[in-house]
N, C-alpha and C positions, 0 to 999 in steps of 0.2 A: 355452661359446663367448663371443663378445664381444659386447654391446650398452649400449646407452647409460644406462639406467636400465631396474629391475625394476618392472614395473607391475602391483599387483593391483586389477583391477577387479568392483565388484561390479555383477550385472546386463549383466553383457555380453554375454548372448544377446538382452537387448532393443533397443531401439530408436537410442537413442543410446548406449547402452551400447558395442554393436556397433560402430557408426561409431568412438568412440573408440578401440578393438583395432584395428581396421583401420587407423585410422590411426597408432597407437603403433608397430604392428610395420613398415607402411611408412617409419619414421623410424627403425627399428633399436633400439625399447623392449625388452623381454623382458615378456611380458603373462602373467597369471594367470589366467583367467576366472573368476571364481563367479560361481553363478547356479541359481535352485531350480528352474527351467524353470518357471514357474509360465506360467497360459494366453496372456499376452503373449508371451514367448521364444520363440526359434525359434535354432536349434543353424546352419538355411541362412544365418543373418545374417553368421555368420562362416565360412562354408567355404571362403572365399578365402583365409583364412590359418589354419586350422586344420592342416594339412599343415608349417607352420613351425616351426622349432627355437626358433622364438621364443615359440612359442605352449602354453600349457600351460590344462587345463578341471577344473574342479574344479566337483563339482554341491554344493552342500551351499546349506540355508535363515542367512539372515544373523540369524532370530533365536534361531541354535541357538547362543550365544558358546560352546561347548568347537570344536564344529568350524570354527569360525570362529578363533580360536586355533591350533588345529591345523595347519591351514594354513599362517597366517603365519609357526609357526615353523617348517615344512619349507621350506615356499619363500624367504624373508627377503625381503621386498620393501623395495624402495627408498622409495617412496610406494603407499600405500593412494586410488584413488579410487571413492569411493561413491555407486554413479549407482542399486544395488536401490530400487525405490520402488512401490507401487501408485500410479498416478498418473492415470488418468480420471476426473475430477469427475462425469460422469454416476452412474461404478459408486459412487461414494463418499455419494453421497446415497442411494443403495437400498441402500448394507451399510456401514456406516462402520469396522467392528469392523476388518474387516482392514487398513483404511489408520492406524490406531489400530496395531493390533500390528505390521505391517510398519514403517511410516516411523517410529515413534514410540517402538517397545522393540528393531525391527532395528535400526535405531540407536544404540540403548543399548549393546546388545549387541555392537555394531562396533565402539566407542568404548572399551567395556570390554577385548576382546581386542588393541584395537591398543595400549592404555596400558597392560596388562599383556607384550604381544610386546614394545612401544618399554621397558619399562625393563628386561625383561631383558635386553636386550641393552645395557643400559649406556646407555640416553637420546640416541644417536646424532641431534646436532642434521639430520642429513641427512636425516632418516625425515620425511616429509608424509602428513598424512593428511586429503585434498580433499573436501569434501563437497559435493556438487554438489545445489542445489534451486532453486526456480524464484520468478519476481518475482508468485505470485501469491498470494507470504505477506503483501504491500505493500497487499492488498485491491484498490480501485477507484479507477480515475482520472476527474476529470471530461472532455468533449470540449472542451479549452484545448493545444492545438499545444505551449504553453511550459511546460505542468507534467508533471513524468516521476518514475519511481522513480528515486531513488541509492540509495546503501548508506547516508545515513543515515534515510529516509522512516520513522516509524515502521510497525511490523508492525499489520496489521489484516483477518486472513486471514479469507474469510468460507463456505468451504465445508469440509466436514468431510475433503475432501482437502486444501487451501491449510492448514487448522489444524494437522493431520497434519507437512507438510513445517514448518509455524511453529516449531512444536515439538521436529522432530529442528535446527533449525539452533541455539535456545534449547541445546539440549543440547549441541552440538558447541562453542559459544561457552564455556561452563560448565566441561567439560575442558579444554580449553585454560586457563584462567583458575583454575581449582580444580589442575589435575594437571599444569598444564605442556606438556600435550600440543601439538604444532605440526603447528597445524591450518592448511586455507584453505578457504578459500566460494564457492561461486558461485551465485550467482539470475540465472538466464537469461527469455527470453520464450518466447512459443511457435515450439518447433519442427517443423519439416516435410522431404521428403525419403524419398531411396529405404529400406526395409525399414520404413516407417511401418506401423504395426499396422491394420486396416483398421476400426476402431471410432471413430476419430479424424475430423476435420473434413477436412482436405484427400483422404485416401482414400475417406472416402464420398459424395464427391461426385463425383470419379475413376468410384469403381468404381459405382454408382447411376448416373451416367449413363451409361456403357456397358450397362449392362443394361435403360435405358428405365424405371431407376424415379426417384420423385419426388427433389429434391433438398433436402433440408430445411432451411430454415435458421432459427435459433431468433426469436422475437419478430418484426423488423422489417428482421433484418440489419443494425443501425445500431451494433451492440458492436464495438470496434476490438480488431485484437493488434498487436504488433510482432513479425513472421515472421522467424525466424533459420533459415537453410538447416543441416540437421543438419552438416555438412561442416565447415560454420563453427564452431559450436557446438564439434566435435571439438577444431577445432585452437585455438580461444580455452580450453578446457579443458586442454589440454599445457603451453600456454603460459602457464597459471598455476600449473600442479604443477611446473612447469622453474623459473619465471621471480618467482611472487607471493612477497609479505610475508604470513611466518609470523603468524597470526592476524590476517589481514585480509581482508576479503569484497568482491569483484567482480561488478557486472553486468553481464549480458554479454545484448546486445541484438542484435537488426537491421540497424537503424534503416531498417526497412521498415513503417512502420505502414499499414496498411487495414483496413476496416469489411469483416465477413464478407460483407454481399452484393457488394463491390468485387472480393473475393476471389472467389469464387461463380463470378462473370460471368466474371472473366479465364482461370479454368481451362476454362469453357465456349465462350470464344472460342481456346483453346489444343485445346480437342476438337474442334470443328470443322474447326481447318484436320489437326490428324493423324489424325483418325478421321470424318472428316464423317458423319452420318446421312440417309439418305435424302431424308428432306424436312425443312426447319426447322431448327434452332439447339439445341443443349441448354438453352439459356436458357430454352426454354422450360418444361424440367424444373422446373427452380426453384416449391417451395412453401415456405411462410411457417407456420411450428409453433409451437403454446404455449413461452411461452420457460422456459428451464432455470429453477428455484428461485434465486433469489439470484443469479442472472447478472451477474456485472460488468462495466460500461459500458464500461472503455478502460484498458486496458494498455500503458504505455510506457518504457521504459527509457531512462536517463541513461548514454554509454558511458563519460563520458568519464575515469573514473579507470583502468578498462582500458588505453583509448588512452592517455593521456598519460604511465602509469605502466610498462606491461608494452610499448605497441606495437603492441596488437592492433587490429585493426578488421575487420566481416566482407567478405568478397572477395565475395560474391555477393547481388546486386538480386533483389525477390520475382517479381519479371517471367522474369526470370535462371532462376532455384531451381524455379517453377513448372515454366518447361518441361522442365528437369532432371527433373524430377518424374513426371509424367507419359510421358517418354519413356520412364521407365523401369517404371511401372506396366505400360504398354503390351507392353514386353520381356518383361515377366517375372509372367504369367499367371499360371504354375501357383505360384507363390509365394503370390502372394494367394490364390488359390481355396483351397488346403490351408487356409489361418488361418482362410477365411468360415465353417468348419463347429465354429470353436471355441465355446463358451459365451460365450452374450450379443450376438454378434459381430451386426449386422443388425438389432439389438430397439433399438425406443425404448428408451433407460433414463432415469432421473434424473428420475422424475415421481412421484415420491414425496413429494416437499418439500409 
C-alpha cells in the first residue's frame, strides 16, 4: 500500500516510543514496532493503531544484533528510529548492569545490524538512522535563566543511567564517522503526558494523590526541568528523521522550565478543581524526601538550532500539557492500575547511592 516513509522504531510499546507510532502512522508513515516488552511497555500504548495496515509489531531484544538484522532485512525500512532504553535514574542507581547492556551494547548492536542492513543494500543515502537520547548526558546546570544546554555543551553525565545514554550517543557518533553510517541525534528534556509509566515524577504525584498518599518530592523541590509535553517531543522527532542533517544532533526542549515543587503545587491545584477532595487541598499531600544520590540541580535546553534550522518549536505550555495530562489519567483508570502491580512500581528506589 502507499505511505510516506517506512519507520522502524525501537521501543514503541514504551512511553514515547508509543507517542511516536501514533503519530507516524496518523501522518501516513508505515511503522515497525520492536520492542522486548520489558516491565515499562505496554502493547495498550498503541491499540489505537495496531489494527492499521500501517502498522506492523515485532517483539525481539535490541541486544540480540541477528534478530535485530533480521528484521531490517524483511521489512526494509526507510529510517531506523531508536527510542529502546532503560531510562529511570532511580532504577539505574539500584542495578546499573542493565542500563550498561541495554543503552550501551543495545546500541551497539543496533548500529551493527543497521550498517550491515545499510550496506547491503548498497549504502542508499536515503536510509537514517535516529538515535534519540536525552539532555542529561550535558550533566547539571547552574540556577542562571541564561545558561542552557546546546549541542555543543560538553558531555558530563553523572548518573549510571545519564553515562549509559553518554555512551550509546559516543557510539552512534563513532559510526557514522568510522563507517559512514548516516546517522541523526536527538537530546531532549524531560518528558510528560498520557501513557507515562507510573514510576515517573508527574504520574506519582497524579496517582499518590488520588489515593491520599504522600507526595514526595526529592530534597527541597528546588531542582528545575524543562517539561516537553510527549506530543511535542513526537512530532519534533519526525521532524528530524524527515527534515535533519545527516550527522548532526538536535535538542529538543520545552522551553517550560519549573522547579519540581512549582510543578508539584500546579498539578495539585489542577486536582482540586477536577477531582476536589472532601476537605483541604492535595497541597497538602506534599512531603519533602532524602534527595536522589547525585541529583542534578537544573536542566535547560538551548532550541534554537531546531527552531532556526528544521522549524520546530513545541506547540504546548506546561500549564497546557499538565491539564492534558491529568485529564487523561483521570479517563483512563484501568490503564494505570494494571502497570501499579508491575515490579518496583510504588517503592522508593534509588537510595542506594
Amino acid at each position: 500500500m502507499e505511505f510516506a516513509m517506512k519507520i522502524l522504531v525501537t521501543g514503541g510499546a514504551g512511553f514515547i516510543g508509543s507517542a511516536v507510532v501514533r503519530l507516524a502512522i496518523a501522518r501516513g508513515h508505515a511503522v515497525v514496532n520492536v520492542d522486548a516488552l520489558t516491565y515499562a511497555a505496554c502493547l495498550d500504548n498503541v491499540a489505537s493503531v495496531a489494527g492499521s495496515p500501517l502498522y506492523a509489531f515485532e517483539q525481539a531484544d535490541i541486544r540480540d544484533g541477528a534478530a535485530i538484522l533480521a528484521i531490517l532485512d524483511r521489512h526494509q525500512p526507510d529510517a531506523v528510529m531508536h527510542l529502546a532504553a532503560e531510562s529511570h535514574v532511580d532504577r539505574s542507581i539500584d542495578g546499573p548492569g542493565v542500563f550498561i547492556e541495554t543503552n550501551v551494547m543495545g546500541t551497539y548492536q543496533m548500529l551493527q545490524a543497521a550498517r550491515q542492513h545499510w550496506e547491503g543494500r548498497g549504502r542508499p543515502g536515503t536510509f537514517r538512522f535516529h538515535h534519540i537520547s536525552t539532555d542529561e548526558v550535558f550533566g547539571s546546570l547552574p540556577h542562571d535563566p541564561q545558561v542552557k544546554f546546546t549541542e555543543d555543551t560538553p558531555y558530563d553525565p553523572r548518573s549510571p543511567y545519564s553515562a549509559s545514554k553518554a555512551g550509546s550517543d559516543h557510539l552512534v557518533r563513532a559510526w557514522h564517522e568510522t563507517y559512514g553510517l548516516p546517522v541523526l541525534l536527538t537530546n531532549c528534556s524531560n518528558n510528560y503526558g498520557p501513557f507515562h509509566f507510573p514510576e515517573k515524577l508527574i504520574p506519582v504525584i497524579i496517582l499518590n494523590a488520588l489515593a491520599g498518599k504522600a507526595l514526595p518530592i526529592y530534597g527541597d523541590g528546588s531542582n528545575i526541568r524543562d517539561w516537553l509535553y510527549v506530543e511535542d517531543h513526537a512530532d519534533a522527532l519526525l521532524t528530524v528523521v524527515e527534515k535533519g542533517a545527516v550527522g548532526r544532533s538536535y535538542n529538543i526542549g520545552g522551553e517550560n522550565e519549573r522547579t519540581n515543587l512549582e510543578l508539584v503545587r500546579t498539578l495539585c491545584e489542577i486536582l482540586d478543581r477536577k477531582r476536589p477532595k472532601a476537605s483541604g487541598s492535595y497541597a497538602d499531600q506534599i512531603t519533602f524526601v532524602t534527595d536522589r544520590p547525585g541529583h542534578d540541580a537544573r536542566y535547560a535546553i538551548d532550541p534554537t538550532r531546531i527552531r532556526t534550522e528544521l522549524g520546530w518549536r513545541p506547540s504546548v505550555t506546561v500549564e497546557e500539557g499538565l491539564e492534558r495530562t491529568v485529564d487523561w489519567y483521570l479517563a483512563n483508570e484501568s490503564w494505570w492500575r494494571a502497570l501499579q502491580n508491575r515490579e518496583g512500581v510504588g517503592q522508593r528506589l534509588g537510595v542506594k547511592g
